[in-house]
C-alpha positions as CSV (number, residue, x, y, z in Angstrom):
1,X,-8.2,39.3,25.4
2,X,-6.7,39.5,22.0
3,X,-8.6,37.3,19.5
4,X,-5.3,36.1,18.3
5,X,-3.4,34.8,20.9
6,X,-2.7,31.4,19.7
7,X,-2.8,29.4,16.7
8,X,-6.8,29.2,17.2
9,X,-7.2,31.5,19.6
10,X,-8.1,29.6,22.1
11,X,-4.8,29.9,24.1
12,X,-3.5,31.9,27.1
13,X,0.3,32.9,27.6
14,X,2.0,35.7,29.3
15,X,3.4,36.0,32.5
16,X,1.5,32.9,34.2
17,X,2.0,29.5,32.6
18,X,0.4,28.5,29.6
19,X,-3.3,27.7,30.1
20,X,-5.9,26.3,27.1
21,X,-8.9,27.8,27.2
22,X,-12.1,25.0,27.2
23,X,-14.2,25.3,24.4
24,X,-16.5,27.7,24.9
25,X,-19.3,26.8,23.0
26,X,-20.3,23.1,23.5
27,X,-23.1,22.2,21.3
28,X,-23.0,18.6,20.0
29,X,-24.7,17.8,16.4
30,X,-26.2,14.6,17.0
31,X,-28.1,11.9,15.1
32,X,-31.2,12.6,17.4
33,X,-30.9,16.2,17.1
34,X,-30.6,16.2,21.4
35,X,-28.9,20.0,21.8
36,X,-30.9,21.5,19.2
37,X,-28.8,20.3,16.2
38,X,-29.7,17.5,14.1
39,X,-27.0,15.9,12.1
40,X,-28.1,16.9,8.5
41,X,-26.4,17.4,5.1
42,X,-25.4,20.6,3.6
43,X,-27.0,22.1,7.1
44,X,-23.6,22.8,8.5
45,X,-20.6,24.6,7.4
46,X,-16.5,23.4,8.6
47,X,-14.6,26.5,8.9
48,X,-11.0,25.5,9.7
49,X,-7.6,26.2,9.0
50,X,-4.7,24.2,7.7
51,X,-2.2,26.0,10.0
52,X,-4.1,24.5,13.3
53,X,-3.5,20.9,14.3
54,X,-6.4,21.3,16.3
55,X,-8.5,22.0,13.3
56,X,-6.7,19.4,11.2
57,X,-8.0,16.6,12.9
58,X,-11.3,17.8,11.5
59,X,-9.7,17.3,8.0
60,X,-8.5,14.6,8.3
61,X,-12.0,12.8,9.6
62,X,-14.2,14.8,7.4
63,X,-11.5,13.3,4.4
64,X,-11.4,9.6,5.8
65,X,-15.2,9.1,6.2
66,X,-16.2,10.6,3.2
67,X,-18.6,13.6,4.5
68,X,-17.2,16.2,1.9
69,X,-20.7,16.3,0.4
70,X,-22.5,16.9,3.9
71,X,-20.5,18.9,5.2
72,X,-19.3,21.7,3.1
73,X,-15.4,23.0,3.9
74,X,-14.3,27.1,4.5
75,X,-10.8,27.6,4.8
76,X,-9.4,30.5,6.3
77,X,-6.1,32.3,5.7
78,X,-3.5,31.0,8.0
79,X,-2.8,34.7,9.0
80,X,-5.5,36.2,11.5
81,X,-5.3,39.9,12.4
82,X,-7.2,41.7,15.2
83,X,-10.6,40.1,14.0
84,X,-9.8,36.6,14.0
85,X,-9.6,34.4,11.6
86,X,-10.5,36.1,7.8
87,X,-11.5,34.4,4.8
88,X,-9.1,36.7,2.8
89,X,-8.2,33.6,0.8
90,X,-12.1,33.7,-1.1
91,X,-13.0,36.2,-3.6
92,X,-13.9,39.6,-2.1
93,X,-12.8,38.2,1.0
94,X,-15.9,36.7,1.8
95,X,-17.0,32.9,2.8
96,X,-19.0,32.1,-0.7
97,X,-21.4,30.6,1.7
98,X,-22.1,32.3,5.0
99,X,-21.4,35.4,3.2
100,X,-18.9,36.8,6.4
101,X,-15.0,38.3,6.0
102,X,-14.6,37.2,9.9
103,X,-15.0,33.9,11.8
104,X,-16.0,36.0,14.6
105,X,-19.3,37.3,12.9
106,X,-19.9,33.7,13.3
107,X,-19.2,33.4,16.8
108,X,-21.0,37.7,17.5
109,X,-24.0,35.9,15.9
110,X,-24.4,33.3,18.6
111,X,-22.8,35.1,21.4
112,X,-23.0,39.2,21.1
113,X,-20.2,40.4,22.7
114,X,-18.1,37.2,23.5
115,X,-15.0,37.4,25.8
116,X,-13.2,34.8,24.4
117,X,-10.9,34.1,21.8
118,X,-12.1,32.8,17.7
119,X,-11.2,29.5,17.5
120,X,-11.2,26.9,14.5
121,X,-12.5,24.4,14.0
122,X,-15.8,25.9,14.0
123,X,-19.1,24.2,13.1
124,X,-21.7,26.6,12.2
125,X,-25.2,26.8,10.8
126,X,-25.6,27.7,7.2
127,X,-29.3,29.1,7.5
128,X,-28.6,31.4,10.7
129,X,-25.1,32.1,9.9
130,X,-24.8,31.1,13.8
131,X,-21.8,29.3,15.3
132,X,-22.6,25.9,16.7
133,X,-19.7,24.8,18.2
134,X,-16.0,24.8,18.7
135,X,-15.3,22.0,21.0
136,X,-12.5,20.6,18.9
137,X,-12.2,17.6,21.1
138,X,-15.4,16.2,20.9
139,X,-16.3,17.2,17.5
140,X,-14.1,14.5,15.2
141,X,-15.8,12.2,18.1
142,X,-19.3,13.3,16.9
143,X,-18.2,12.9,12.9
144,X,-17.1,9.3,13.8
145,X,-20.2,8.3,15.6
146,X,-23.0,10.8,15.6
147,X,-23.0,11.5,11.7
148,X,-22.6,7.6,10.6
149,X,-25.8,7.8,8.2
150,X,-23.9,10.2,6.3
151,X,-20.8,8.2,5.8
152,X,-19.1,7.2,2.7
153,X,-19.5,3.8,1.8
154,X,-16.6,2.3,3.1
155,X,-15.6,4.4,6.0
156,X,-13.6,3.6,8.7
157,X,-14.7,3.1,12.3
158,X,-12.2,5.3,14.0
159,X,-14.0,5.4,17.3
160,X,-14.9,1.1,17.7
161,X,-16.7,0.8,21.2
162,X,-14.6,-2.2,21.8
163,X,-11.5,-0.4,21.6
164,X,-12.6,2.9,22.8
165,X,-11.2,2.9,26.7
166,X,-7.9,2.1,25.3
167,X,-8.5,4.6,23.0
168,X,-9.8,7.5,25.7
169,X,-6.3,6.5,27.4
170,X,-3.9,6.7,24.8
171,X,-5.3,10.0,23.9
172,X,-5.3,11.4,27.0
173,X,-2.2,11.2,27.3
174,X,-1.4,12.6,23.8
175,X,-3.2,15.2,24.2
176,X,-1.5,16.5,27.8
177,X,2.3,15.9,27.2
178,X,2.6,15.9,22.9
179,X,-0.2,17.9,21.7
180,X,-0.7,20.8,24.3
181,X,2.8,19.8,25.9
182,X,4.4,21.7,22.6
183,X,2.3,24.9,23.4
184,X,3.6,24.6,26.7
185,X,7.2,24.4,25.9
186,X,6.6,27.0,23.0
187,X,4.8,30.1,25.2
188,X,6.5,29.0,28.5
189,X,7.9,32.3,30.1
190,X,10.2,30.8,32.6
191,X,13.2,28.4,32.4
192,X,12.1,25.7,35.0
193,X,8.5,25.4,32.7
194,X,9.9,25.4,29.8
195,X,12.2,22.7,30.8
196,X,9.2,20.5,32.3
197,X,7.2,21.0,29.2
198,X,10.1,20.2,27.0
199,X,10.9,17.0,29.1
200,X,7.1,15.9,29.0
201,X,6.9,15.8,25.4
202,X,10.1,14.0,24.9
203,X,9.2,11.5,27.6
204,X,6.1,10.4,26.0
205,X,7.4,10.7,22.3
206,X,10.2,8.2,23.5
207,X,7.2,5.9,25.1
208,X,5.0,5.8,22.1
209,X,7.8,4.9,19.8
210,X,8.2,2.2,21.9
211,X,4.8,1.2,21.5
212,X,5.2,1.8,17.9
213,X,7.9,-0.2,17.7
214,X,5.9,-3.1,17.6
215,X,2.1,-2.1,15.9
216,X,1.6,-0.7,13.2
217,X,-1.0,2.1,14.9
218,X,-1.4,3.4,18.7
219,X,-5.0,1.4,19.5
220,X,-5.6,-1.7,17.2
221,X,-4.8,-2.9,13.8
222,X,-6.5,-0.1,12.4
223,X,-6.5,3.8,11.8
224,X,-8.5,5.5,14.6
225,X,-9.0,8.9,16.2
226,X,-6.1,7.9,18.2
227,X,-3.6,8.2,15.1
228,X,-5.5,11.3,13.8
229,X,-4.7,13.3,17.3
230,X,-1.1,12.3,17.3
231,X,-0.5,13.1,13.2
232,X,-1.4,16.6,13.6
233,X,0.8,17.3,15.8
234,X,3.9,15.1,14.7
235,X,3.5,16.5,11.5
236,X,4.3,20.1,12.3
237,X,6.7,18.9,14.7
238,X,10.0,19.5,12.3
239,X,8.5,22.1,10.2
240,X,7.7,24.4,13.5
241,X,7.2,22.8,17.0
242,X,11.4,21.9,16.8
243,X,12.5,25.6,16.2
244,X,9.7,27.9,17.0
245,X,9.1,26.4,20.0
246,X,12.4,25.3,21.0
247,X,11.4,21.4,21.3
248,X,14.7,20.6,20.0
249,X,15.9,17.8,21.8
250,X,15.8,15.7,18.7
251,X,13.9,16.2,15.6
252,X,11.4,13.7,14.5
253,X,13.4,12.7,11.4
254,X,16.0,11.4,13.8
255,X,13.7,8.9,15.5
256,X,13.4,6.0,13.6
257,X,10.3,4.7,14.8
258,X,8.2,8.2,14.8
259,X,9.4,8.9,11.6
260,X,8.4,5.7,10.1
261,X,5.0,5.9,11.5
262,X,4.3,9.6,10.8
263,X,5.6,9.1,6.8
264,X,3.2,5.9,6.5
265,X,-0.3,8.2,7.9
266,X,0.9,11.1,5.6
267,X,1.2,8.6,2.7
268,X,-2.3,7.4,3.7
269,X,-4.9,9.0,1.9
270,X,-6.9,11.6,4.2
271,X,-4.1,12.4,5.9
272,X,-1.0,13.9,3.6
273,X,-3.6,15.4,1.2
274,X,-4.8,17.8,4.0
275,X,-1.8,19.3,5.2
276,X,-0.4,22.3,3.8
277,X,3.1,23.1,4.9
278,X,3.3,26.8,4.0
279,X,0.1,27.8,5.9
280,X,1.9,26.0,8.6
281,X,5.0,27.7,8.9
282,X,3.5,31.1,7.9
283,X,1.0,30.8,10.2
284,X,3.5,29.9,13.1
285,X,6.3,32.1,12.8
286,X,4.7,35.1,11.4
287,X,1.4,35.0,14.0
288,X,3.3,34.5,17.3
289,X,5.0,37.9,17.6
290,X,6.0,37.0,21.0
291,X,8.0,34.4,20.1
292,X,9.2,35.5,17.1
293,X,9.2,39.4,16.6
294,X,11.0,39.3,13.2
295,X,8.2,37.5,11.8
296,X,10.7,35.4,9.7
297,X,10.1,32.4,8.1
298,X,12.4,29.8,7.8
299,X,13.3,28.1,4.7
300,X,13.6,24.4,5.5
301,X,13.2,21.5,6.9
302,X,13.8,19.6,3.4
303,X,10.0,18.2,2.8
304,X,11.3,15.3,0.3
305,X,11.6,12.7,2.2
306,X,8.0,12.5,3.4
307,X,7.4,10.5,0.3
308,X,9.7,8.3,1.0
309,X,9.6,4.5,1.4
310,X,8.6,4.0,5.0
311,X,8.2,-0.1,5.9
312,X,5.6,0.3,8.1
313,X,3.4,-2.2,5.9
314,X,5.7,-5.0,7.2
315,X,4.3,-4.6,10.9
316,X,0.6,-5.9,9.4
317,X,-2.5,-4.1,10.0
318,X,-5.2,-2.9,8.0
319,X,-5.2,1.0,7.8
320,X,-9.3,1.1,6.9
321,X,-10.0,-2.2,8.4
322,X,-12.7,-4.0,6.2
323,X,-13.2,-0.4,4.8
324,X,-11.8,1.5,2.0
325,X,-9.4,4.4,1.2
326,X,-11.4,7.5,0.5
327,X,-11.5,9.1,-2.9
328,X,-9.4,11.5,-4.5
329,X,-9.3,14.8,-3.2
330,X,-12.1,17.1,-4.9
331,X,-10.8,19.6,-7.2
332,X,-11.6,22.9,-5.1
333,X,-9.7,21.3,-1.8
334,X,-6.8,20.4,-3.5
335,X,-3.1,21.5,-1.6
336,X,-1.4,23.6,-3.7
337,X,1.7,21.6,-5.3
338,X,4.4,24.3,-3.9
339,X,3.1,23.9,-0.4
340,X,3.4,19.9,-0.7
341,X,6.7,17.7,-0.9
């Protein structure tokens, strides 16, 4: 199994239907240390990068509760080759920290010989250099609520136990016809699942604008991991989901409603201030050779009018609740200005 096969290598396509691969490694860090890994700061290491969305939910919770100082941030360039992700982007293309070139000296340090693929986001253990986890789902769930000693003053609750089976719901459902319902359309190899896949993800975009029609966020009057989950995906959605993975049925500009809601969490800071448009797009069309052979990369959509005016105020709500917006961005995880609107 190639250690590139998806955007975080932890996808299958090819003749069968698309299939994502579980996390492999399920390790939770916890306040009470219960699978071996105590939540402590500057113990662990984030190694993400900005091209996944499954990654960027990471980034944008790390950002919004204000654990920059606990937990340190390695970026990876948005093109992998043969042994996964690299930190190409660092000087001598080595993490500064964990001292690697290759994620997956991360993952051959917990695992020797490992079948699967290298996927981000990764947690791993600064002392033994050893991977911890990669179960992107529950991991942003675990920031939220495991590592609440560490938070900012301030921070949101994104996961509030009142809130949190409506949450689990919405969610769910996110996550099976938007978020992995693009990958579906994108690597489908056949017309009739294509065309299922395609039809899912419209389907439910179509319902949560109608939900959104009327709140200003999916669960509650305030941000939570519900918002985060759909963002990282709606935020590619123009930029690579429309063309690359032919989910062109209508772009997200042309929806009133998503495009409202989308413009006023990128706006928000921790979420805009994470994204990086041209690892995106590189990262997309220049990865999946399968898709697109030429390795081309498209010059548009027209980024300007994220910034623009979006109304969504007027619907009430309180994006932080009786929290506060997080700082500015520290200088050495800034997004480059030409990869921004």
């Amino acid at each position: 199994m190639s250690r590139d096969d998806g955007d975080d290598g932890n996808t299958g396509y090819g003749r069968r239907a698309f299939k994502r691969s579980k996390a492999h490694f399920a390790d939770r860090v916890t306040a009470d240390g219960r699978d071996g890994w105590p939540v402590e700061a500057g113990r662990y290491r984030l190694v993400v990068s900005r091209a996944c969305p499954w990654a960027s939910r990471s980034l944008v919770s790390r950002r919004l509760l204000g654990l920059e100082d606990s937990l340190s941030l390695a970026v990876a360039d948005p093109i992998q080759d043969d042994r996964s992700w690299r930190f190409t982007l660092d000087e001598d293309g080595r993490d500064p920290v964990l001292g690697i070139r290759f994620l997956s000296e991360a993952y051959d340090r917990r695992e020797s010989d490992y079948p699967g693929g290298v996927s981000v986001p990764a947690l791993v253990d600064v002392p033994s250099g050893r991977l911890v986890t990669n179960d992107y789902q529950q991991l942003t769930l675990d920031l939220a609520t495991e590592w609440t000693a560490l938070h900012r003053e301030g921070a949101p609750d994104l996961y509030p136990d009142a809130l949190r089976d409506e949450i689990d719901e919405v969610m769910a459902d996110v996550y099976e016809d938007v978020n992995n319902g693009v990958y579906r359309a994108g690597f489908a190899t056949g017309q009739e699942e294509y065309e299922a896949a395609c039809t899912g993800v419209f389907r439910r975009l179509e319902l949560l604008a109608e939900r959104l029609e009327r709140q200003r966020y999916l669960v509650g009057e305030t941000i939570t991991e519900a918002d985060i989950r759909l963002f990282t995906t709606l935020v590619r959605f123009d930029a690579v989901y429309h063309g690359h993975f032919k989910c062109n049925r209508w772009k997200l500009t042309e929806n009133q409603v998503l495009w409202a809601y989308v413009r006023d969490l990128y706006q928000t800071p921790g979420f805009g201030d994470t994204v990086d448009f041209d690892h995106i797009k590189r990262h997309y069309y220049q990865v999946h050779t399968g898709i697109n052979p030429t390795r081309v990369v498209p010059l548009g959509p027209d980024l300007s009018g994220w910034l623009t005016p979006h109304h969504r105020e007027e619907l009430g709500g309180r994006p932080f609740g009786d929290g506060t917006p997080p700082g500015p961005v520290r200088a050495g995880e800034r997004i480059p200005a030409a990869h921004t609107p």
